[in-house]
Backbone as a printed PyTorch tensor [residue, N CA C, xyz], in Angstrom:
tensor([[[-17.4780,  11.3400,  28.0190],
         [-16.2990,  11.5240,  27.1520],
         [-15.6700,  10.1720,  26.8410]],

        [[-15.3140,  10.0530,  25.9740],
         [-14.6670,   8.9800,  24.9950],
         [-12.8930,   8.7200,  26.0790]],

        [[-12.9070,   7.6250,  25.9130],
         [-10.8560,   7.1160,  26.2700],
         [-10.5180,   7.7180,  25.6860]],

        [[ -9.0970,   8.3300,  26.1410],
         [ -8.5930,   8.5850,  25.6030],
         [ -7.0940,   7.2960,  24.9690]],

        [[ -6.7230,   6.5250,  23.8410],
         [ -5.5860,   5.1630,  23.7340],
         [ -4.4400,   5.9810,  22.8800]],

        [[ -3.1540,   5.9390,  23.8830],
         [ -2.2310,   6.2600,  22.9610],
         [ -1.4350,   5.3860,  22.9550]],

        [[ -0.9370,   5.1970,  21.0970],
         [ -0.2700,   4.1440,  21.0310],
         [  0.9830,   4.2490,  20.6180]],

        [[  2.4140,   3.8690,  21.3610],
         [  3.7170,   4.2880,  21.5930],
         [  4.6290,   3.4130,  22.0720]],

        [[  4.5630,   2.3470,  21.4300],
         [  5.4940,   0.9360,  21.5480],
         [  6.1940,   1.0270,  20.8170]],

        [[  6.2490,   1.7190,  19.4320],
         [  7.0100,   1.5380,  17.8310],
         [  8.9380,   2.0610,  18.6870]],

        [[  9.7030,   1.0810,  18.1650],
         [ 11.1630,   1.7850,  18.3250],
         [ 11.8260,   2.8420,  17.7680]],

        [[ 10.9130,   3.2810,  16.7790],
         [ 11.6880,   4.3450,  16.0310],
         [ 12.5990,   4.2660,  15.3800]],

        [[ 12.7220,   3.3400,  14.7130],
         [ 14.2530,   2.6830,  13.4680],
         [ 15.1000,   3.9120,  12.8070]],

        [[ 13.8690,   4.7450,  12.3740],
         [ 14.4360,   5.7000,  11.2690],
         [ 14.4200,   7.2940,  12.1370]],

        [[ 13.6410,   7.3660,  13.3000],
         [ 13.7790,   8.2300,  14.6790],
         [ 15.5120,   8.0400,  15.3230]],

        [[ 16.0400,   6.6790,  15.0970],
         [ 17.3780,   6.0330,  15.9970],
         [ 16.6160,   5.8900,  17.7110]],

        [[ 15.6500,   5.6300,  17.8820],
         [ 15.1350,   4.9740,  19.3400],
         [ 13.5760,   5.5900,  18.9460]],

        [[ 13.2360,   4.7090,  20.2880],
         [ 11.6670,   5.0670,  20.6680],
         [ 10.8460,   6.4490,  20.1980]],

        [[ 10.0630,   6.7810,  19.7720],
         [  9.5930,   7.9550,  19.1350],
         [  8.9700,   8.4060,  20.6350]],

        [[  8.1590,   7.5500,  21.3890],
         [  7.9350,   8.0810,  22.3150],
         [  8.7110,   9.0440,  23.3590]],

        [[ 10.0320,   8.3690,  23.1920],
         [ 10.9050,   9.3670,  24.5590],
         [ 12.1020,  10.4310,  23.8010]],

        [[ 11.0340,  11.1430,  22.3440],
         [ 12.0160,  11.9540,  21.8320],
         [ 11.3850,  12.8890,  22.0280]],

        [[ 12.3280,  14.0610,  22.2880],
         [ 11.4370,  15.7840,  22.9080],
         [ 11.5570,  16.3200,  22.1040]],

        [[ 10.2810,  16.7330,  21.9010],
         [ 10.0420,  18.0680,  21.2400],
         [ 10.2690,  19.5080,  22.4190]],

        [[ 10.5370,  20.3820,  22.0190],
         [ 11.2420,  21.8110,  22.7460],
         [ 10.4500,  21.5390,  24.2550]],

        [[ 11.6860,  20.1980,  24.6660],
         [ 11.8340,  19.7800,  25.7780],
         [ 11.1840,  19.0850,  26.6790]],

        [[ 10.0010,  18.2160,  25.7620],
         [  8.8210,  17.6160,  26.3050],
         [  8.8040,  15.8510,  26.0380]],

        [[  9.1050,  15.0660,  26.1880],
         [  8.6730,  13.6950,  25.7880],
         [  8.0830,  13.7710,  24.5640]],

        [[  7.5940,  13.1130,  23.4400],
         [  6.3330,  13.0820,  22.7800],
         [  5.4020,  12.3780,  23.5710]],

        [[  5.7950,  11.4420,  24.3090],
         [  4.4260,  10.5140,  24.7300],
         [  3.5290,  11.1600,  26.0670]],

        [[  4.2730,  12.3610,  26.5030],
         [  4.1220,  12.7320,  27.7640],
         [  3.1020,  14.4040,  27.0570]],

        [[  4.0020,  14.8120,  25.6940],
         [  3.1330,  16.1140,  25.0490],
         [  1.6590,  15.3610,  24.4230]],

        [[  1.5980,  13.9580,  24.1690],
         [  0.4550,  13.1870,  23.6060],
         [ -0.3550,  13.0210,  24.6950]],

        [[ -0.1490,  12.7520,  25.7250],
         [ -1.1300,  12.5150,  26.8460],
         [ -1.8860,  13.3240,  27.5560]],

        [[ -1.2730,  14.5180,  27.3840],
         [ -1.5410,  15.7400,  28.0180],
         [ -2.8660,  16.8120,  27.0380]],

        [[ -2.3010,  15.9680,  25.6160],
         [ -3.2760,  16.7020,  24.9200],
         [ -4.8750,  15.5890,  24.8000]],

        [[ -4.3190,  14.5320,  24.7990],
         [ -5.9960,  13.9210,  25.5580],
         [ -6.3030,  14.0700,  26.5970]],

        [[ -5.9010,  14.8730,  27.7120],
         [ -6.1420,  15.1140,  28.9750],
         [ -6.7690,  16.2490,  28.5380]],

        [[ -6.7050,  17.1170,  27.9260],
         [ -6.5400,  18.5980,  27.7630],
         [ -8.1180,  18.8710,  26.6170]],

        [[ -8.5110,  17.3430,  26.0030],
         [ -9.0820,  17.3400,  25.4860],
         [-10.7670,  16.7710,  26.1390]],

        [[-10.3280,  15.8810,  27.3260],
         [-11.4420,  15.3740,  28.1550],
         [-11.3430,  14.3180,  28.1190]],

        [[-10.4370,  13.3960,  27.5670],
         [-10.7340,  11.9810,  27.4870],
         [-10.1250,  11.1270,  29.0730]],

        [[-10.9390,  10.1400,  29.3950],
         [-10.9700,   9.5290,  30.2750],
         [-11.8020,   8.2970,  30.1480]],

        [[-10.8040,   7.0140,  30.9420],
         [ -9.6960,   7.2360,  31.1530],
         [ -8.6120,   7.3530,  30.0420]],

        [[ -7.2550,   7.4720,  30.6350],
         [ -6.3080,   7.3790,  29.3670],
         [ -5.2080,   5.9250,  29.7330]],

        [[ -5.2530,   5.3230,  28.8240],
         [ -4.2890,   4.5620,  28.4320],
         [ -3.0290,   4.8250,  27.6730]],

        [[ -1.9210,   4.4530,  28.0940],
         [ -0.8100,   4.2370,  26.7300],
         [ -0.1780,   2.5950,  26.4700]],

        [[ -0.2300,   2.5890,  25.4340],
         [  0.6530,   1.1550,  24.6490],
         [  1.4340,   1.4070,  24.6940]],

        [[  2.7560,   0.2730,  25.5050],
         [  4.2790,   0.9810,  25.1230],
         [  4.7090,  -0.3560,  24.6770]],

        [[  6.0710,  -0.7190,  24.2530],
         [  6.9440,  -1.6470,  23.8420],
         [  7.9680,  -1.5620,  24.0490]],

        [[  8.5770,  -0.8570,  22.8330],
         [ 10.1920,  -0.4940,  22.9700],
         [ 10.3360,   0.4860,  24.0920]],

        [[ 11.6120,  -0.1730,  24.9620],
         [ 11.5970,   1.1440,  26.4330],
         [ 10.7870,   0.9450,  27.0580]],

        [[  9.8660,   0.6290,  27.2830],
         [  8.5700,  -0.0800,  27.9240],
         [  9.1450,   0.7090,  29.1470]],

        [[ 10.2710,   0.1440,  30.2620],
         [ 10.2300,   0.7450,  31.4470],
         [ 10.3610,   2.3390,  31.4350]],

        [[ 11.3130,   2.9000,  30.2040],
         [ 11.8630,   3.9810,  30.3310],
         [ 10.4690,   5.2430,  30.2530]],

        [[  9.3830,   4.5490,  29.3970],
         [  8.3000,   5.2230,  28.7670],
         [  7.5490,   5.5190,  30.3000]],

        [[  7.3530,   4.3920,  30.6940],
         [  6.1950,   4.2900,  32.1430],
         [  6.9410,   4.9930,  32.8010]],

        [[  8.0660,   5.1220,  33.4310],
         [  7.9990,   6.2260,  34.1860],
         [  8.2920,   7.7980,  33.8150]],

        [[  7.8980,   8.1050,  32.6180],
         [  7.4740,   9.5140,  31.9280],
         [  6.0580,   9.6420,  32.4440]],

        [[  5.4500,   8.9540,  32.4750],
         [  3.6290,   8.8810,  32.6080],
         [  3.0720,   9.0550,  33.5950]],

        [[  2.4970,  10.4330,  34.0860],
         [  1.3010,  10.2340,  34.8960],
         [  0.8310,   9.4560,  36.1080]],

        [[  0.4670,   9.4260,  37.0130],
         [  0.6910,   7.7710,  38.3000],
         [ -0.8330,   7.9120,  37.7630]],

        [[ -2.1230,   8.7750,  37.1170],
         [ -3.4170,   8.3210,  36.6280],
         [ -3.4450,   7.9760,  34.9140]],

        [[ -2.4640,   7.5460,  34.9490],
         [ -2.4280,   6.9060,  33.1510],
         [ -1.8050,   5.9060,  33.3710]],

        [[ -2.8730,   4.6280,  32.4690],
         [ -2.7050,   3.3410,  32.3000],
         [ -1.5990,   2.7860,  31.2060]],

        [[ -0.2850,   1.8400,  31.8960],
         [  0.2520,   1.6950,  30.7310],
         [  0.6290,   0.3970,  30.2700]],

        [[  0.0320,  -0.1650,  29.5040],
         [ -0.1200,  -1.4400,  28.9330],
         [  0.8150,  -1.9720,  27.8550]],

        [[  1.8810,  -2.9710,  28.1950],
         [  2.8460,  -3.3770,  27.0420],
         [  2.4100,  -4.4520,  26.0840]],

        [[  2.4270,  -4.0510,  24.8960],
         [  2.2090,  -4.8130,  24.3350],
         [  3.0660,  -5.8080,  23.9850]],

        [[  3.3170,  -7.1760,  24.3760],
         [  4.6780,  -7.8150,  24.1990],
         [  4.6690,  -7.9360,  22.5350]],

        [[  3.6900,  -8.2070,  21.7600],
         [  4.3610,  -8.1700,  20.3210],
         [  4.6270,  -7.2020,  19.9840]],

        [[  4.8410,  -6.2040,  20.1480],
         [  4.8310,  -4.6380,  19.7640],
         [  5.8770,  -4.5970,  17.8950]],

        [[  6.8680,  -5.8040,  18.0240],
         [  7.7420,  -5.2870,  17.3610],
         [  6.8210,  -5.9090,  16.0550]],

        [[  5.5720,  -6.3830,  15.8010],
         [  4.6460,  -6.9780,  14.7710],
         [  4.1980,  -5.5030,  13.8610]],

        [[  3.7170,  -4.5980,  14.7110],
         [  3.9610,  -2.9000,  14.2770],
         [  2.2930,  -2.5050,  15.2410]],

        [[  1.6210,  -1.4410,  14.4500],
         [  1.0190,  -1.1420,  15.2700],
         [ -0.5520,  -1.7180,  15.9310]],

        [[ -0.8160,  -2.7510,  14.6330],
         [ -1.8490,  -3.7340,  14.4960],
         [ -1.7070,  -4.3760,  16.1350]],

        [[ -0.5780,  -4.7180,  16.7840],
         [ -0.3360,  -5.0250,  18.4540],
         [ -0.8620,  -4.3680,  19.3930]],

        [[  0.0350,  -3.2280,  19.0970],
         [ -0.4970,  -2.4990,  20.3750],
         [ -1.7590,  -1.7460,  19.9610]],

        [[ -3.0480,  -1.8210,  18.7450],
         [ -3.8750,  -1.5450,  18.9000],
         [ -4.8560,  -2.5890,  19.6380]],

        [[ -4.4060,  -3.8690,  19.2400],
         [ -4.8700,  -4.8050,  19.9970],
         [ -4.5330,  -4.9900,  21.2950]],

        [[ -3.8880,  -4.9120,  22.0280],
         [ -3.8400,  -4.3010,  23.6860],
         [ -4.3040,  -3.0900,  23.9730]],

        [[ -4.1450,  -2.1800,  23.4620],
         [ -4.9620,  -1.2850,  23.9950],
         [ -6.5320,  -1.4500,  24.1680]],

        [[ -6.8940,  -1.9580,  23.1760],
         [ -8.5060,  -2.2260,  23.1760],
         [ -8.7420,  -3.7930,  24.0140]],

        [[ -7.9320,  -3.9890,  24.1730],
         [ -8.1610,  -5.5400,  25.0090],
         [ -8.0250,  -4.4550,  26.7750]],

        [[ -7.4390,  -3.6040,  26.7140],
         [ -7.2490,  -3.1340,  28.4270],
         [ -8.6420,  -2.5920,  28.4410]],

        [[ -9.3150,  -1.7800,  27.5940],
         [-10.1260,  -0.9700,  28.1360],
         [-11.8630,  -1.5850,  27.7560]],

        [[-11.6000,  -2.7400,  26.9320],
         [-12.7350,  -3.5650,  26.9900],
         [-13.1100,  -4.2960,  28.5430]],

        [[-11.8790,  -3.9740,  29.9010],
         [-12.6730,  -4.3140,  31.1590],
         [-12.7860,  -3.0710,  31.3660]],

        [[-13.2060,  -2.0010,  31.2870],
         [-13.8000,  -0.8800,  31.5690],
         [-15.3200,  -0.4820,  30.7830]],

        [[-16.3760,  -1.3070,  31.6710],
         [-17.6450,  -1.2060,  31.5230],
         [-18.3110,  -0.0150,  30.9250]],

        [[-17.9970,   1.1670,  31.6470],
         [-18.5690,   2.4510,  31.4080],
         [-17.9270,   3.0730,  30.4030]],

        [[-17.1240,   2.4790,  29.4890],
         [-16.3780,   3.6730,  28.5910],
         [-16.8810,   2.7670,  27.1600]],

        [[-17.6420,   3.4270,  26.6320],
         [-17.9510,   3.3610,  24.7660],
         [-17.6150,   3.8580,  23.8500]],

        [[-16.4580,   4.6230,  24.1270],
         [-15.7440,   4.8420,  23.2710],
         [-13.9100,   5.6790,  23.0750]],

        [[-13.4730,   5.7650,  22.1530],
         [-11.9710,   5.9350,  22.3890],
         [-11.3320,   6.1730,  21.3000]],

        [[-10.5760,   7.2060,  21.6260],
         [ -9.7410,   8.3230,  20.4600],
         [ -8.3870,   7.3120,  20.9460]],

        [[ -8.2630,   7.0650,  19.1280],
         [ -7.0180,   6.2050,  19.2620],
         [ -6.2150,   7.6360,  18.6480]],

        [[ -4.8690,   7.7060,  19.0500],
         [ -4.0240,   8.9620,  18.5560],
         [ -2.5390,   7.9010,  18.9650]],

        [[ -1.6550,   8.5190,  18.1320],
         [ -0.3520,   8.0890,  17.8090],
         [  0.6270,   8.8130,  18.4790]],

        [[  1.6030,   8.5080,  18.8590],
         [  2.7860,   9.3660,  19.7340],
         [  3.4070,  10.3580,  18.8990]],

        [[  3.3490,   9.9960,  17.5750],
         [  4.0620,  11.0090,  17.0370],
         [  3.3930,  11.7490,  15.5350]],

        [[  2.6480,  12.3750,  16.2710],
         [  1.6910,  13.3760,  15.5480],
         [  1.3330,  14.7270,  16.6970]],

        [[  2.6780,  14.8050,  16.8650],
         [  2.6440,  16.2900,  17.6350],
         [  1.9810,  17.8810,  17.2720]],

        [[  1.5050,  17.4390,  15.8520],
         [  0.6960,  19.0530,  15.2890],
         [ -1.0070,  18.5320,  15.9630]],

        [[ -1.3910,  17.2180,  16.0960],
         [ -2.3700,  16.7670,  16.7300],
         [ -2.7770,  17.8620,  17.9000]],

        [[ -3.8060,  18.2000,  18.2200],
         [ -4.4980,  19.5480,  19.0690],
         [ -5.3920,  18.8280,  19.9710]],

        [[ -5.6600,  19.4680,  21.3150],
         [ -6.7450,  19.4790,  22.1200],
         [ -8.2010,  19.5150,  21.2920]],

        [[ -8.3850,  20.4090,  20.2420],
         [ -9.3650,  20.6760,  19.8470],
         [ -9.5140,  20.1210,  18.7440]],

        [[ -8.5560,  19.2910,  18.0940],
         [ -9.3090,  18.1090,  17.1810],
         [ -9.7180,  16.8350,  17.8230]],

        [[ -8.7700,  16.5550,  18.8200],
         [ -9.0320,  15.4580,  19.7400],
         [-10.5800,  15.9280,  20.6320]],

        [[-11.0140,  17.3530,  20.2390],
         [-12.5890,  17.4090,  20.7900],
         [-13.5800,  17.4460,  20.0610]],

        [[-12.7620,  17.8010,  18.4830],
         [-14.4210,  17.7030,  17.7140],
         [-14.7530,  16.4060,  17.5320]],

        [[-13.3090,  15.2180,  17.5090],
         [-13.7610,  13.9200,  17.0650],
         [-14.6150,  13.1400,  18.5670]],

        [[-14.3190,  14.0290,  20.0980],
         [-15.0770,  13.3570,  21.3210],
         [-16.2390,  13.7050,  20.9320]],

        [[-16.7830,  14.8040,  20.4830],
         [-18.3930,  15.5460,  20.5400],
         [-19.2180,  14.1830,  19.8830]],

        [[-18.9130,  13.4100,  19.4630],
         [-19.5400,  12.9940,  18.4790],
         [-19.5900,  11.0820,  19.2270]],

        [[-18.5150,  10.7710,  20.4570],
         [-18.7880,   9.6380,  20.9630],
         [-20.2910,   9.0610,  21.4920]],

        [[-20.5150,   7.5440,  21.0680],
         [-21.0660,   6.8150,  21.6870],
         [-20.4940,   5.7150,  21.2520]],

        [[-21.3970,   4.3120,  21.4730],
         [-20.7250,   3.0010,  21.3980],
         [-20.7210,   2.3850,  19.6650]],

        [[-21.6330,   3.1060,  19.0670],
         [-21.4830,   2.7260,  17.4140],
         [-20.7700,   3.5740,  16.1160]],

        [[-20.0300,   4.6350,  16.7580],
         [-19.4310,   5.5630,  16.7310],
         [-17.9470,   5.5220,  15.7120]],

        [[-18.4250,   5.8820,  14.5640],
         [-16.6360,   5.1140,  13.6990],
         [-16.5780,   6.2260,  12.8880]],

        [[-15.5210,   7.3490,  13.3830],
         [-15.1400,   8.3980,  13.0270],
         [-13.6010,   8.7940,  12.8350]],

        [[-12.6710,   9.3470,  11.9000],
         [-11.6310,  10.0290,  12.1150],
         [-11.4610,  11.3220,  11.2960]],

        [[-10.5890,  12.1280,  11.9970],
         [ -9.6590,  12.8170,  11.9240],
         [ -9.9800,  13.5280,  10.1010]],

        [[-10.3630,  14.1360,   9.1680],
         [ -9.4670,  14.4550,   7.8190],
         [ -8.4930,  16.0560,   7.7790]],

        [[ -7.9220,  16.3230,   6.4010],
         [ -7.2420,  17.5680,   6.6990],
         [ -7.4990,  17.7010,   5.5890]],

        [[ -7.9550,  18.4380,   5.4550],
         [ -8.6920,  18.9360,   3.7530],
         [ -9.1840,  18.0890,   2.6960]],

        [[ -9.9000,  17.3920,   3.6570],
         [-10.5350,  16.1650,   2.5220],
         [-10.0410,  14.7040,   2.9250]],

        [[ -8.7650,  15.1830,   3.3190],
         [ -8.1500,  13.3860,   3.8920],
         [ -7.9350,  13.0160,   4.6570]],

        [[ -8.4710,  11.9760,   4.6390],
         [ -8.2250,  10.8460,   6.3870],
         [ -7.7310,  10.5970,   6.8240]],

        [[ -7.3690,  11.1040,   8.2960],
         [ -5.4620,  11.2020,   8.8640],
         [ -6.4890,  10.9610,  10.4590]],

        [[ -5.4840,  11.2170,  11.5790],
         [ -5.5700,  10.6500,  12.5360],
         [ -6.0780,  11.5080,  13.5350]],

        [[ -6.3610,  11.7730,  14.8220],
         [ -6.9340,  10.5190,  15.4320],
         [ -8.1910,   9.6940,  14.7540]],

        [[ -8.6750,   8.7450,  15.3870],
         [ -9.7220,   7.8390,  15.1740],
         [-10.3710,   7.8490,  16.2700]],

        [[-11.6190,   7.9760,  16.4990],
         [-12.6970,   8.0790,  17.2710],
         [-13.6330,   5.9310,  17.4340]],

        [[-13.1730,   5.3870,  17.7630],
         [-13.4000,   3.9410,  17.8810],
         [-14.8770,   3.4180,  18.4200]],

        [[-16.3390,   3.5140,  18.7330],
         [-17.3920,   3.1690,  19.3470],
         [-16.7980,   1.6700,  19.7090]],

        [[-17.5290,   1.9220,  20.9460],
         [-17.2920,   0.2240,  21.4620],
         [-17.5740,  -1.2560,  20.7580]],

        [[-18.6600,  -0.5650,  19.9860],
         [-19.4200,  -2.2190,  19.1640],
         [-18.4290,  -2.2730,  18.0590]],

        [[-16.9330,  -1.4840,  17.7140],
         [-16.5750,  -1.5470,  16.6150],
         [-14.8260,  -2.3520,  17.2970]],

        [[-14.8000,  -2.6000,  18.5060],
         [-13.7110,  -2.5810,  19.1360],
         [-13.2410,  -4.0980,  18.7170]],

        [[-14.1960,  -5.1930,  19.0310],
         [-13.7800,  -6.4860,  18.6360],
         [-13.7470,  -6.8210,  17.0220]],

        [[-14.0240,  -6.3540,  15.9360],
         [-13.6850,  -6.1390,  14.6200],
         [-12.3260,  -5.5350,  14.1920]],

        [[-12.7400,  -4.6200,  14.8100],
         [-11.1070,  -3.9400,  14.5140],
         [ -9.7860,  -4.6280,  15.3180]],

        [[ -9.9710,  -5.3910,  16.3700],
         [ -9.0450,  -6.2540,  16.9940],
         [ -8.9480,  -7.2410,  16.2390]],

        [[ -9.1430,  -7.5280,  15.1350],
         [ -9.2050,  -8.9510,  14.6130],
         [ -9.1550,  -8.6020,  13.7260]],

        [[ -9.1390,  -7.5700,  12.7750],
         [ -8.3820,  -7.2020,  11.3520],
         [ -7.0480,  -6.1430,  11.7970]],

        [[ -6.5700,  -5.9740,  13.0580],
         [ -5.5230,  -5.2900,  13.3420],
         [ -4.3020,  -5.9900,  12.8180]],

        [[ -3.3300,  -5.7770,  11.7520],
         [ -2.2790,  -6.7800,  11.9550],
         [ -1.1780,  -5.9640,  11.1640]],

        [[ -0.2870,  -6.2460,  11.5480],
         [  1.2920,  -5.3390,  10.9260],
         [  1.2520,  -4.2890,  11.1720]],

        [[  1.5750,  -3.1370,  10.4200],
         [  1.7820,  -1.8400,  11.1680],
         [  0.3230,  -0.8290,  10.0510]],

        [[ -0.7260,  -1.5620,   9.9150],
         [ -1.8630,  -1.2410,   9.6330],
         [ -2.7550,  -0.7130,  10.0930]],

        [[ -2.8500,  -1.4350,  11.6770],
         [ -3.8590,  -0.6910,  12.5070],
         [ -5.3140,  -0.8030,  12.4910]],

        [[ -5.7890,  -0.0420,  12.0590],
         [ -7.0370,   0.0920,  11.7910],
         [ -7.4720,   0.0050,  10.2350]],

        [[ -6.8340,   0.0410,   9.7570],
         [ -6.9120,   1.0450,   8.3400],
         [ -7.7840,   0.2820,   7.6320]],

        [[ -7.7530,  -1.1870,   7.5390],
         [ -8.7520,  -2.0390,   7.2090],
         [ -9.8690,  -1.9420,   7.0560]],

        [[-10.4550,  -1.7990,   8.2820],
         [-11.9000,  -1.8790,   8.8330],
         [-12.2360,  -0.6250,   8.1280]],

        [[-10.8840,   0.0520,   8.3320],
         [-11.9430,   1.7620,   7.9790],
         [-12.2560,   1.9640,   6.7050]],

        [[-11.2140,   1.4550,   5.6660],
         [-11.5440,   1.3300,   4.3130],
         [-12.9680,   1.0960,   4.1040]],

        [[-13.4570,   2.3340,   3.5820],
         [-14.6790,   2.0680,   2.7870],
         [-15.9200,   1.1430,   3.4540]],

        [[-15.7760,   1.9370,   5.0210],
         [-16.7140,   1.1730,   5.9010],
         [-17.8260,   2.5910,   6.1180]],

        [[-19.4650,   2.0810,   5.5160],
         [-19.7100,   3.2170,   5.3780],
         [-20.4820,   3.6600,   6.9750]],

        [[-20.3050,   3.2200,   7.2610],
         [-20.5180,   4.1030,   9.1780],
         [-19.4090,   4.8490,   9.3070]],

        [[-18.3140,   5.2650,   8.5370],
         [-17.3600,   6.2570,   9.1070],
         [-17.5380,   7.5110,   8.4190]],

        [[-17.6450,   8.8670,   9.4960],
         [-17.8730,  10.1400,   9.6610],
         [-16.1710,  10.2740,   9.2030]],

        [[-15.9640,  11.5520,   8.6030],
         [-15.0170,  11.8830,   8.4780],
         [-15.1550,  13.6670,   8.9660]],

        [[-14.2870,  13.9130,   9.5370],
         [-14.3820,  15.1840,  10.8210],
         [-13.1950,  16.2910,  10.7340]],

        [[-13.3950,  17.1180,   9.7200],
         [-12.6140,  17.9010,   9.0570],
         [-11.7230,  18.9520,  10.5450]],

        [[-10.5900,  18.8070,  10.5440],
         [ -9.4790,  19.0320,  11.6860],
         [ -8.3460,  20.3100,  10.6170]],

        [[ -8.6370,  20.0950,   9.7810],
         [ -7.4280,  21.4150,   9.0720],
         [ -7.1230,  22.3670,   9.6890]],

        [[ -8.2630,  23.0530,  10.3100],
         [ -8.0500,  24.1290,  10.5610],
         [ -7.6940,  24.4450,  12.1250]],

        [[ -7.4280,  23.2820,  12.7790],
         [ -6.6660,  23.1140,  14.1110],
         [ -5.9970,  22.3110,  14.4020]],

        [[ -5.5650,  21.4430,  13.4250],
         [ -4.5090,  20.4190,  13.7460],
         [ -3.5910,  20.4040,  12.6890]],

        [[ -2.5800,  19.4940,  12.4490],
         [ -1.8340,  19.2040,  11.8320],
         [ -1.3410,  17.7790,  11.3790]],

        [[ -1.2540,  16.7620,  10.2420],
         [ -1.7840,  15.2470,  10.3580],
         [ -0.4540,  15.0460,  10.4900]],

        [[  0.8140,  15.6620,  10.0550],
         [  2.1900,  14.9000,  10.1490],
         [  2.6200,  14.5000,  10.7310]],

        [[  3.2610,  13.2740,  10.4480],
         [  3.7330,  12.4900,  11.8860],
         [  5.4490,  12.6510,  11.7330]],

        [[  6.4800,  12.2390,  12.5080],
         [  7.7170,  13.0010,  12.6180],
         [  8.4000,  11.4010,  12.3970]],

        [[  9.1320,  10.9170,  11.9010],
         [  9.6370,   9.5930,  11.9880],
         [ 11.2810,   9.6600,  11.8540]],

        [[ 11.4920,  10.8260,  11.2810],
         [ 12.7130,  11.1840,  11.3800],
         [ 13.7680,  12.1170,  11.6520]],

        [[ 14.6620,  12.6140,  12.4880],
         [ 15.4360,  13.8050,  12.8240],
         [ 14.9160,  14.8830,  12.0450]],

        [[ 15.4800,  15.0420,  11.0420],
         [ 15.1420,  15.9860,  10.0100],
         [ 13.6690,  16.9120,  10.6980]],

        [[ 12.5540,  15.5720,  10.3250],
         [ 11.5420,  15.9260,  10.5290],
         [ 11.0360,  16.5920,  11.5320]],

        [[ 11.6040,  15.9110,  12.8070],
         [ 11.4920,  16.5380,  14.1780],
         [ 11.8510,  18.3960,  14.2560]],

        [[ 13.0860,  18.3000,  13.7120],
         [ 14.0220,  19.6300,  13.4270],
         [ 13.1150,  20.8210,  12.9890]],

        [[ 12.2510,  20.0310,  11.8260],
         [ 11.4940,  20.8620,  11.1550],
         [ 10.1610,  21.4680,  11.9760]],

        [[ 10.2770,  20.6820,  12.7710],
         [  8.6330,  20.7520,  13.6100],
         [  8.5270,  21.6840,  15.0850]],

        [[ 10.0930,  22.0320,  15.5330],
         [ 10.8100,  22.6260,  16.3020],
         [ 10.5860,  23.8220,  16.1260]],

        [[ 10.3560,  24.3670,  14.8460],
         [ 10.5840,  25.5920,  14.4710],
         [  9.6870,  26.1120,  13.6280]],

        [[  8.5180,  25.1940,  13.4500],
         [  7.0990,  25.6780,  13.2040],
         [  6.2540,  25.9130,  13.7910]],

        [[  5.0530,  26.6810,  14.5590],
         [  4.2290,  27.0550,  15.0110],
         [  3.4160,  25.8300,  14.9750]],

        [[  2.2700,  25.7960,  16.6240],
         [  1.4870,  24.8540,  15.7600],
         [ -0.2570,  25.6200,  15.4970]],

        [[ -0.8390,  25.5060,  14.7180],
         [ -2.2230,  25.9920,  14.4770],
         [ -2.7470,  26.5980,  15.9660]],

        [[ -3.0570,  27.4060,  15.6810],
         [ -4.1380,  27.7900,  17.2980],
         [ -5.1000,  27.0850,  17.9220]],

        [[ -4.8250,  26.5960,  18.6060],
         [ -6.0330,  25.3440,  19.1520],
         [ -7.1180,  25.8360,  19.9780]],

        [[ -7.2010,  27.1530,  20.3620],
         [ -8.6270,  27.7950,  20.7510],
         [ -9.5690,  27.7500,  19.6310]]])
């Protein structure tokens, strides 16, 4: 099984704090994100934190890795680059579902159709009816490329553009791609169901 990297340093400007330590019907996000790569098989798991850095780590797991990214406030291009810098000393793992803290419609069972498919050359994500949304499925040989076009709050998005080794892994029908960035949004997400993840 593929890492599981969640990445959850961002402060949440337009959230008013950390996206990570906002609850959904009474859960952390970063703590409902971890649980669903747990839930999904990934091992080990990492999280990127930044903003709150202390407040985040002790939400987490004593078997989840949590790695600060000190530039964090550069956006997420950072802490994708720490995350993949922690788990490049982990020999045995080739590959890794990068997923975001705040994409709570995100499922166990999209985070498994995109594992079925790990090895180390492996450059896959996430679509929802045609479009390319998140998680990202990372092969190891793709880890030092994508660390080196990571920059601003871009991420990956680079590399993935129109890179034709990427599988695209249709999730509609058990996940959800929205990410929550603001009250409102959260509010809204409170009181929606999420897809059936059996």
């Amino acid at each position: 099984m593929p890492a599981g990297l969640l990445l959850a340093a961002g402060a949440g400007r337009r959230m008013g704090g950390p996206k990570a330590l906002v609850r959904l019907d009474g859960e952390p996000l970063v703590l409902r994100a971890v649980e669903v790569l747990r839930a999904a098989g990934c091992t080990p798991l990492v999280v990127v934190v930044g903003a709150a850095a202390d407040e985040v780590r002790l939400l987490l797991p004593a078997d989840v890795t949590a790695v600060e990214a000190v530039d964090w406030a550069e956006g997420m291009g950072a802490s994708l680059r720490a995350g993949l810098a922690t788990l490049q000393e982990e020999p045995d793992v080739d590959a890794a579902v990068v997923h975001l803290v705040d994409l709570p419609g995100v499922t166990a069972a999209a985070i498994g159709r995109l594992s079925a498919l790990a090895g180390p050359d492996v450059l896959a994500r996430a679509s929802y009816a045609g479009r390319a949304g998140h998680p990202v499925l990372l092969g190891r040989s793709h880890w030092a490329p994508v660390a080196l076009s990571a920059t601003g709050d871009a991420g990956a998005r680079g590399y993935l553009a129109g890179n034709p080794a990427l599988t695209l892994v249709e999730c509609g029908d058990v996940a959800e791609p929205d990410d929550v960035d603001t009250p409102e949004q959260l509010a809204r997400r409170t009181s929606s169901p999420l897809p059936d993840a059996t």
